[in-house]
MARVOMI-28717 format. One record per residue (C-alpha): x negated, y negated, z. Coordinates in steps of 0.2 Angstrom, whole numbers, padded with zeros to 4 digits, always signed. Each point is the difference from the previous one (the first is absolute). Layout:
BEGIN
XYZ/...
% end
This chain:
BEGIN
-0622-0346+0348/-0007-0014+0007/+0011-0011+0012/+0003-0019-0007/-0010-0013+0011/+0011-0011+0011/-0006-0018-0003/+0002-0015+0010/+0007-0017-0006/-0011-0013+0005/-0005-0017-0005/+0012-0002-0014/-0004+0017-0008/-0001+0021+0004/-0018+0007+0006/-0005+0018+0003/-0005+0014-0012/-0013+0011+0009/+0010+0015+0010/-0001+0001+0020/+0014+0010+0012/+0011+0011-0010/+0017-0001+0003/+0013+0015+0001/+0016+0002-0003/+0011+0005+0015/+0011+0013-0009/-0014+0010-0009/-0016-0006+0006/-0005-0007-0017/-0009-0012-0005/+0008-0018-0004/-0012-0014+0002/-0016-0004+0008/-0006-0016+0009/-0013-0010-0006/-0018-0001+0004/-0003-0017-0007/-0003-0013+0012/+0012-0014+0004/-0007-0017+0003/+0011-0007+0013/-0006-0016+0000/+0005-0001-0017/+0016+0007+0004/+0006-0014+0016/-0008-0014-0011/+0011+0005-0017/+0015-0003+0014/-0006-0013+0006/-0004-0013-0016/+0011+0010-0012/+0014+0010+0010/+0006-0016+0010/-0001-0014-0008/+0011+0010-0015/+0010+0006+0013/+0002-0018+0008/+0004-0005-0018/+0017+0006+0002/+0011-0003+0015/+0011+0011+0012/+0013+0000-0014/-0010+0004-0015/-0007+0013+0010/+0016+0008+0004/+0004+0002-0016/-0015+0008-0005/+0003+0013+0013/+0017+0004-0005/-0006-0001-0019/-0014+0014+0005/+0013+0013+0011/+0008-0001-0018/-0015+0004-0011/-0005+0014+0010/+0017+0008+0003/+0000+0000-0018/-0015+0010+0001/+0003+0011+0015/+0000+0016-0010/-0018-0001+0002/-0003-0003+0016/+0012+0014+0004/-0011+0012-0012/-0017-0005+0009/+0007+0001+0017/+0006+0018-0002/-0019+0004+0003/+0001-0004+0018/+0015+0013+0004/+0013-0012+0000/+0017+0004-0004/+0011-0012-0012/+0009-0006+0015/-0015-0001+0009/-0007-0011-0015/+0015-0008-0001/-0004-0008+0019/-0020-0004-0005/+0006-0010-0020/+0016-0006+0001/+0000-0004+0019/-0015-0009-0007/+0008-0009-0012/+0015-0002+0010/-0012-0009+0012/-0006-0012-0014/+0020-0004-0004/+0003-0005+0019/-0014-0012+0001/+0005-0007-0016/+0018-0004+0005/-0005-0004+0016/-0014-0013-0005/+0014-0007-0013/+0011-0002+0012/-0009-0008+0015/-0016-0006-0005/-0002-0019-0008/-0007-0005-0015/-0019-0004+0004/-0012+0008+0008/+0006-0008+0019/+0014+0008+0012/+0005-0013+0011/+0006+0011+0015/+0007-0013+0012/+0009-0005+0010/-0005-0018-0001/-0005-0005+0019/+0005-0017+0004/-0016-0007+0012/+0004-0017+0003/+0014-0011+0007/+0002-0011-0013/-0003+0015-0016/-0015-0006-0008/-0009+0014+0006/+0003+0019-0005/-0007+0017-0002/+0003+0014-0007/-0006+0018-0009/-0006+0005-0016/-0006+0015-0007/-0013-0001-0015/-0011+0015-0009/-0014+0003+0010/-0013-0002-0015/-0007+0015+0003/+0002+0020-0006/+0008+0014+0006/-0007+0018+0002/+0010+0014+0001/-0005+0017+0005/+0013+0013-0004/+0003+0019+0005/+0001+0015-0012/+0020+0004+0003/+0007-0014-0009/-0011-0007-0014/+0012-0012-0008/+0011-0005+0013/-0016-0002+0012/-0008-0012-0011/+0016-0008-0008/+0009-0002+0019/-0015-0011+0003/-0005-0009-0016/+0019-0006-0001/-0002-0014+0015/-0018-0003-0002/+0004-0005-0018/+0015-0009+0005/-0011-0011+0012/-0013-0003-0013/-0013+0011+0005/-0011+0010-0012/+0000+0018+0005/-0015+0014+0001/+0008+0018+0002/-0009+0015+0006/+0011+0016+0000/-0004+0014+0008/-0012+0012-0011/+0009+0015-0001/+0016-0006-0010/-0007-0017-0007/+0001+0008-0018/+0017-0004+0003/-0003-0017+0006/-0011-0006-0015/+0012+0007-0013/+0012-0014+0009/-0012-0012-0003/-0006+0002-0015/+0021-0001-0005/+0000-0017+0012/-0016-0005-0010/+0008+0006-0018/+0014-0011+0005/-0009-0014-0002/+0011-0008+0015/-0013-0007+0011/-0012-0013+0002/-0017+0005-0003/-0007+0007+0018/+0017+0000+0008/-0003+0020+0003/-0017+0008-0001/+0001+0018+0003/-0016+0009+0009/-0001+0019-0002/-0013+0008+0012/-0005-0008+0017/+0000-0019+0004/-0019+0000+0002/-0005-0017+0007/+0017-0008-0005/+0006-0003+0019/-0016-0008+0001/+0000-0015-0013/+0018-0004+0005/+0005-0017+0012/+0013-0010+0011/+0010-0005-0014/+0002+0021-0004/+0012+0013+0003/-0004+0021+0005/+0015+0011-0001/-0003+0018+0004/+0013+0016+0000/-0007+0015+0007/-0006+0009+0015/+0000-0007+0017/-0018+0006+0002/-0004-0009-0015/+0008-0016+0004/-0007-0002+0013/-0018+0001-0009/+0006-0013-0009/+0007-0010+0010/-0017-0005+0010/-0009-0002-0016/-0015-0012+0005/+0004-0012-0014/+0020+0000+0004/-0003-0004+0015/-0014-0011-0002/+0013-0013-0012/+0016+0006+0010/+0007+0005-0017/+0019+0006+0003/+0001+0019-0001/+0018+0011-0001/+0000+0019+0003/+0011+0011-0005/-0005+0018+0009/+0009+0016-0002/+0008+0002+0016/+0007+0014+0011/+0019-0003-0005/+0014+0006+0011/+0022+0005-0003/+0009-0002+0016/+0014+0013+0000/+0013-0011+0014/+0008+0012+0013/+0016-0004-0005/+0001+0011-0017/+0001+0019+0000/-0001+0013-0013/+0017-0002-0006/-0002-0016-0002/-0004-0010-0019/-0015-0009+0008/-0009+0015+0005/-0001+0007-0018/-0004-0019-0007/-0015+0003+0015/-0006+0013-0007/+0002-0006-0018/-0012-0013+0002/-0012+0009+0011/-0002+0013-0013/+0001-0013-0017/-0015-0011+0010/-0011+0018+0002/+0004+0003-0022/-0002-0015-0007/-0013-0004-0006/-0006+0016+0009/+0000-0012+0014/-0013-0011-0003/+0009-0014+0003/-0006-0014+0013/+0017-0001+0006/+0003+0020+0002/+0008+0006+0015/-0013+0011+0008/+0009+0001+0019/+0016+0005+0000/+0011-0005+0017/+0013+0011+0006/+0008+0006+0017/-0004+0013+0005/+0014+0010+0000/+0002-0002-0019/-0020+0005-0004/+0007+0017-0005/+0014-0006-0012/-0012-0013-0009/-0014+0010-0001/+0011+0015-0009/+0011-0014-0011/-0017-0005-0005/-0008+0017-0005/+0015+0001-0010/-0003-0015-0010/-0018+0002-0002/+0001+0019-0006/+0011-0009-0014/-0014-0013-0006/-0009+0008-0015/-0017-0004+0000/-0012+0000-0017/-0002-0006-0014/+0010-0019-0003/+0003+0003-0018/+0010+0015+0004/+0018+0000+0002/+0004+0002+0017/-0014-0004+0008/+0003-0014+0013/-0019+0002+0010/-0016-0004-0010/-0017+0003+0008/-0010-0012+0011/-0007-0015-0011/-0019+0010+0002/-0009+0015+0005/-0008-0011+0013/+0016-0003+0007/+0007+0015+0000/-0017+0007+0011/+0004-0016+0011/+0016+0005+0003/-0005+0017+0004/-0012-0005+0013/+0014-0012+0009/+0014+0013+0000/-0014+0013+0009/-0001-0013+0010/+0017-0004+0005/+0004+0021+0002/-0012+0000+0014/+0015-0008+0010/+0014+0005-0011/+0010+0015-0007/+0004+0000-0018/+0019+0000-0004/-0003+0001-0019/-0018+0000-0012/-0007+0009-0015/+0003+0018+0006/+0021-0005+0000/-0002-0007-0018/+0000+0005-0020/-0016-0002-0005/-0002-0016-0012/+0006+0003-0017/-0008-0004-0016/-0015+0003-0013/-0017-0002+0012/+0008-0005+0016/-0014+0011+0008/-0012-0013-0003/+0012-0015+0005/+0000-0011+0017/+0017+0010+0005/+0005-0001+0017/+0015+0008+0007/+0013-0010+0010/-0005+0002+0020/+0012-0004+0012/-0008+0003+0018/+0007+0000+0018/-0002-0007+0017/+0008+0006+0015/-0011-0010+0013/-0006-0016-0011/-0003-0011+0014/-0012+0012+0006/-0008+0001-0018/-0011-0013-0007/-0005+0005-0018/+0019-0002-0005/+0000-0019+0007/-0017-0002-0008/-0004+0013-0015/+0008-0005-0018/+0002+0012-0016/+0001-0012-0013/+0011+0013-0009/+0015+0010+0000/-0001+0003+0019/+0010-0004+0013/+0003+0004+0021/+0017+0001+0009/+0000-0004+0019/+0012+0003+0012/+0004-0015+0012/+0011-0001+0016/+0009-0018+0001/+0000-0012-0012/-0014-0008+0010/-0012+0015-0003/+0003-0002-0019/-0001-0019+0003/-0018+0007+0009/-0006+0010-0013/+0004-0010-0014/-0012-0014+0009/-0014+0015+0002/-0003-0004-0019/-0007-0016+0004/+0005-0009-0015/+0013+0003-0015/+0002-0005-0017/+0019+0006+0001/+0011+0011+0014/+0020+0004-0005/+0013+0004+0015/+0014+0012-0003/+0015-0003+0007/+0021-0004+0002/-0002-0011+0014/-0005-0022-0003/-0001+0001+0019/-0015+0014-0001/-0006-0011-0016/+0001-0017+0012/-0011+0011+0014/-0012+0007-0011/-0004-0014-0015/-0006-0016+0012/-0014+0014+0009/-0005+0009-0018/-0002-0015-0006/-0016-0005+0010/-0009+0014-0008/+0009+0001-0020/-0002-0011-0014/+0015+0006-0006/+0016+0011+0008/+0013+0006-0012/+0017+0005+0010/+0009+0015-0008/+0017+0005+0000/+0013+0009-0010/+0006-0020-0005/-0021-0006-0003/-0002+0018-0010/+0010-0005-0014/-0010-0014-0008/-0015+0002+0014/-0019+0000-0009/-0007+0010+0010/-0012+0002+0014/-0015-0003-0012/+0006-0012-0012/-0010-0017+0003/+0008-0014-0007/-0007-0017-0010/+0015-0009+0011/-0007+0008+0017/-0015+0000+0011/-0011+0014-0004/-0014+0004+0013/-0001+0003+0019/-0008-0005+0019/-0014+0012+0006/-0009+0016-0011/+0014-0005-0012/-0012-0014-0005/+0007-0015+0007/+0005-0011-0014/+0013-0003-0013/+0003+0000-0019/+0017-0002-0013/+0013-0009+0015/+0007-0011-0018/-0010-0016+0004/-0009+0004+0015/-0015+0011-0012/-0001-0017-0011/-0001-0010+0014/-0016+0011+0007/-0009-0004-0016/+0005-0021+0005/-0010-0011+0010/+0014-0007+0012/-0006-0018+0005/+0008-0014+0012/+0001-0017-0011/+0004-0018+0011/+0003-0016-0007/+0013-0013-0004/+0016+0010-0007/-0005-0010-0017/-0016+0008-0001/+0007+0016+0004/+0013+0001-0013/-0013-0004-0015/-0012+0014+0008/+0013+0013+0001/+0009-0004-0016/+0017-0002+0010/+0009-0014+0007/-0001-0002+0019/+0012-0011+0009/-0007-0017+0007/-0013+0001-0018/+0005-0016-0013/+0014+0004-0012/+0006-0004-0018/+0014-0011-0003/+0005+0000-0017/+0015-0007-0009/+0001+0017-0008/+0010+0012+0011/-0012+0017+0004/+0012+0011-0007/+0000-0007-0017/-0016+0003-0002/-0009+0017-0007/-0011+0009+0009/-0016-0006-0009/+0004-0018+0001/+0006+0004+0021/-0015-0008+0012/-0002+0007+0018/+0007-0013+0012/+0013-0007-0012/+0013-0004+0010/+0019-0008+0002/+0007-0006+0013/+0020+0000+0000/+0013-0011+0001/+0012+0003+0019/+0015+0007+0003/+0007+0001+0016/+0011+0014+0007/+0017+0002+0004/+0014+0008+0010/+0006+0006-0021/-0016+0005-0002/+0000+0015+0015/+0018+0003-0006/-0001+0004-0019/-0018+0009+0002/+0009+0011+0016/+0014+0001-0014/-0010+0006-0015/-0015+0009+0013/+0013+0012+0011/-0011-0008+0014/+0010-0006+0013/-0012+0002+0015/+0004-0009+0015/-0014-0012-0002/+0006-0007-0015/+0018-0001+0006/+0004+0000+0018/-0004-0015+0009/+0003+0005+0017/-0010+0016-0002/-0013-0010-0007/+0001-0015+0010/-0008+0014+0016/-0017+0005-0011/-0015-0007-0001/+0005-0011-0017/+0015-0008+0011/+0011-0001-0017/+0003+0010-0014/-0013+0000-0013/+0001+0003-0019/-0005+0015-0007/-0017+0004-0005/+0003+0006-0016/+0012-0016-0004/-0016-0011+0004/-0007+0012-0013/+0012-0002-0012/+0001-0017+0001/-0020-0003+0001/+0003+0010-0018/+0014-0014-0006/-0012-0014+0003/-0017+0007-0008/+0009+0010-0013/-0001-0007-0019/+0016+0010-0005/-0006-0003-0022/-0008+0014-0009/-0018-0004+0003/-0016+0012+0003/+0005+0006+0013/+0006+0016-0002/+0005+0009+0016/+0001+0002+0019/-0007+0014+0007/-0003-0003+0016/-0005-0009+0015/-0013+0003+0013/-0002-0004+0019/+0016-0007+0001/+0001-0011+0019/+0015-0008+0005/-0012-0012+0011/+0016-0013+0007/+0020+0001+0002/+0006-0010-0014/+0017-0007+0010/+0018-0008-0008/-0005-0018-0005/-0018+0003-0003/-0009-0005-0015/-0013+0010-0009/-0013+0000-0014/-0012+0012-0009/-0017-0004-0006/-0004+0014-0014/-0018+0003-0006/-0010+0010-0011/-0013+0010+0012/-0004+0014-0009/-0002+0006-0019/-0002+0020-0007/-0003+0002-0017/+0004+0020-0001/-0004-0002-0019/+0018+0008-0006/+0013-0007-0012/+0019+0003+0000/+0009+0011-0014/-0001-0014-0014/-0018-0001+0007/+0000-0016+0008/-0015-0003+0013/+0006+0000+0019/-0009-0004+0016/+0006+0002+0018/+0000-0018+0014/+0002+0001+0013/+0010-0017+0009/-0003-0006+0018/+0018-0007+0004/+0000-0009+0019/+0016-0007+0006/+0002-0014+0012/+0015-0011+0009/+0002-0016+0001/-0012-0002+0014/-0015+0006-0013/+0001+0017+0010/-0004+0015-0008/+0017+0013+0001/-0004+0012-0014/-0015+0008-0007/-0003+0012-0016/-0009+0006-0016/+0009+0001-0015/-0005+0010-0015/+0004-0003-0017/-0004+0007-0017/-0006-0014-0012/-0001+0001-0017/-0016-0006-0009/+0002-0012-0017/-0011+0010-0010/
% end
């Protein structure tokens, strides 16, 4: 039987029919698919981004795009069950598929709620704060962030084809970026049947993904300033990348993400009876088995003093002679193979490697042999867990990575040895300390941290509802300093921000409110006989504004509000106390100025505005004293239309209000957004 030829999805439509590299499945060696030996015209490729990928993708703003994203995690969790049959080829078990598709999709759902939620409508993010440059406020600057006009590749490995691709498109969608994908070839089957569901879906903008199966070819080359080149990978190979002539040649912003030399810290201060020792060698031993470990974030050095080496290492034989290795589709089985055959002799070749200055606590020769119908001919690799006695004295371990189920325990003396060794790897993705104590935690975090992307604290109270060492997360900074590539992906908005050009804007505040679409204090104002709130969020402008009547404070006011507050802090109420602070007298509480700002700019009818939720960098600026007299000035500054209606399906938009409050001397006491939902008339 002939394998089916992978295609590409180029230029709007799917290429590829003549066979090339033939593609095996992990468990039994068959075939399942073959790469293509049709030639990809990449300048046809970046050009279909460019005039067709963009401007379609520009056509909608951060908004719109959010909700395509959390529209498309729908569709294809709708059709997982087919991405979970096509990636059983590559050896992975259904948890293990579980972590590639629906951390996938899971991935597309974060950046989706976190676009709607703090992203604007448009295609500008005004990132402030506004800088006041002048005396008198007519001249101001500020930051904005605006898509960078360009495309982004990204060049995936073979261990997580869904999430790999998915984890990056998200952002770079997000930002308005077309995106070119190249997975890794030995498990882009897997990727292609994602995107041939993404394109099925019929959720994108023409040329907002293109999918390259096969090599890049001169791709890197025909790319510009205005671009974007991610890679994940080897740290050999990143660096190839990394001084390609032509991105350096138009300093086009490159991240790496390389597989790194991972490490668990087992503290000194838990011993064998206690919980964290096992919860150690949990996590030691469910990094080496899932995904047979090949996982970028594995822990491949394991950390522990020296007089527990023994206990560890037998705890983890234990665990490790329990992990049935084979088949997937077999009950019971909780180890696939290796994702290829090539992997499995490169793996090999690195644990040889690594035994020249190591014993072997536990490998093939302690195992059952793989279960299942044609295993014989699968990339089956057994569990390995290796030792090192003297691993200051022993390169390879600090240098040498099996990018599978292998890892190295290490004894240490002093936490400032482990501190030591951890440092030898030159460079983490991720490193977890064990341990009872916040005070070993306070020592050892702030002097990891130099050298970690990431550091996950376990104990028995984290273990409960801990994700795991080598869990990235869309909210969380994922990537590391040194061999562990030295750059960054998902952090929430941080990734969206790396496909945006950030750009200082100056000018009169005017000018700088109509440029970022938000009202800037000192710009002109609206003054209508209509108050703001009775308006509806479509009919609301940007810089509509009130300014309050006065109401001036009073000895009854302290009293009732400490009556109905419970706060009865000197402050407020003891004028002798006060009379010795800085203030001099007793002041008014802060939230009474708040309250009361609210009484003077409140319109207390049913109107469009819905609701409260919320206020934002709340400063109380001046004292507001007994006998002072204050107003609030309340203007629109910024609209979000998130696209949603209430339960009777009513349209509704988020504004957010600038509200500054001054005394009677024109000086500024009290400064805050408000956010409101506001109802559309439609």
């Amino acid at each position: 039987m002939h394998p089916s030829v992978l295609q590409s999805h180029i230029g709007g439509r799917w290429i590829g029919t003549q066979a090339a590299q033939t593609l095996r499945s992990a468990i039994n060696g068959q075939p399942v698919a073959a790469t293509h030996a049709d030639a990809i015209d990449f300048g046809e490729a970046v050009a279909y981004a460019r005039r067709t990928g963009l401007p379609g993708l520009l056509a909608l703003d951060f908004q719109q795009r959010a909700q395509r994203l959390k529209a498309l995690a729908k569709y294809l969790n709708e059709h997982k069950e087919q991405l979970y049959a096509v990636s059983a080829h590559t050896g992975a078990t259904r948890t293990d598929s579980w972590i590639d598709i629906e951390g996938g999709t899971g991935t597309l759902f974060a950046y989706a709620s976190a676009g709607s939620n703090e992203l604007p409508s448009g295609n500008l993010l005004h990132e402030g704060p506004v800088l006041n440059l002048s005396k008198k406020g007519g001249f101001a600057a500020t930051h904005i962030l605006v898509p960078r006009g360009g495309l982004a590749v990204h060049i995936n490995a073979f261990n997580f084809p869904i999430w790999g691709l998915l984890e990056k498109f998200a952002p770079s969608f997000l930002a308005g970026m077309p995106c070119i994908g190249k997975p890794a070839t030995a498990t882009s089957y897997l990727t292609e049947a994602l995107v041939r569901l993404i394109d099925a879906s019929g959720l994108l903008p023409a040329g907002a993904l293109q999918l390259v199966i096969g090599g890049t070819g001169d791709l890197l080359d025909r790319l510009d300033g205005s671009d974007v080149v991610t890679f994940t990978g080897s740290a050999d190979t990143a660096a190839k990348l990394r001084v390609h002539p032509n991105i350096v040649r138009h300093s086009i912003p490159f991240n790496a993400e390389a597989d790194s030399l991972n490490c668990a810290i087992l503290a000194p201060d838990v011993s064998p009876d206690d919980e964290e020792f096992e919860l150690f060698v949990k996590e030691v031993a469910r990094e080496m088995t899932v995904k047979a470990g090949q996982k970028c974030t594995a822990i491949r050095r394991a950390i522990v003093p020296r007089q527990h080496l023994d206990a560890v290492a037998e705890k983890l034989r234990a665990r490790l002679a329990k992990t049935t290795v084979g088949d997937p589709s077999l009950e019971g089985v909780r180890m696939g193979p290796l994702a290829s055959h090539a992997q499995q002799a490169d793996v090999a070749e690195r644990v040889a490697l690594l035994l020249q200055g190591c014993e072997q606590v536990y490998g093939a020769k302690d195992g059952a042999a793989p279960q299942g119908t044609g295993v014989a001919e699968g990339a089956f690799f057994s569990p390995t867990l290796l030792l090192s006695r003297q691993p200051l004295q022993h390169d390879a371990v600090h240098d040498v990575e099996a990018f599978g189920p292998v890892s190295t325990l290490m004894a240490y003396d002093g936490i400032d040895e482990a501190l030591a060794l951890a440092a030898r790897g030159r460079g983490s993705l991720v490193g977890t300390l064990v341990t009872k104590s916040p005070a070993i935690a306070a020592r050892v975090i702030p002097v990891a941290a130099a050298l970690h992307g990431r550091l996950l604290v376990l104990d028995r109270e984290a273990a409960v509802e801990s994700t795991g060492h080598g869990s990235p997360l869309p909210m969380l900074k994922h990537g590391g300093p040194g061999r562990a590539g030295g750059g960054e992906e998902l952090g929430g908005m941080r990734a969206v921000k790396h496909y945006l050009q950030r750009t200082a804007v100056q000018g009169s505040p005017t000018m700088l409110a109509a440029i970022t679409g938000e009202h800037v204090r000192g710009a002109q104002v609206i003054e209508t006989e209509v108050h703001p709130f009775r308006r509806h969020f479509e009919e609301l402008q940007i810089g509509e504004s009130l300014l309050t009547h006065r109401r001036t404070v009073t000895e009854a006011d302290l009293v009732n509000f400490g009556g109905i507050s419970g706060d009865y802090f000197y402050m407020h109420f003891d004028a002798i106390a006060a009379k010795d602070t800085q203030f001099g007298q007793r002041i008014a509480h802060g939230y009474f100025v708040l309250s009361a700002a609210a009484g003077l700019f409140v319109s207390p009818a049913p109107g469009p505005v819905l609701a409260n939720y919320g206020l934002d960098a709340l400063r109380f600026v001046k004292p507001v004293a007994i006998g002072d007299t204050i107003q609030a000035r309340l203007t629109a500054k910024r609209k979000i239309d998130r696209n949603r209606v209430d339960a009777k399906g009513v349209g509704q938009g988020v504004v957010a209000w600038d509200v500054e409050v001054t005394n009677q001397l024109g000086e500024l006491v009290a400064s805050y957004d408000i956010l409101t939902l506001v109802a559309k008339r439609g």
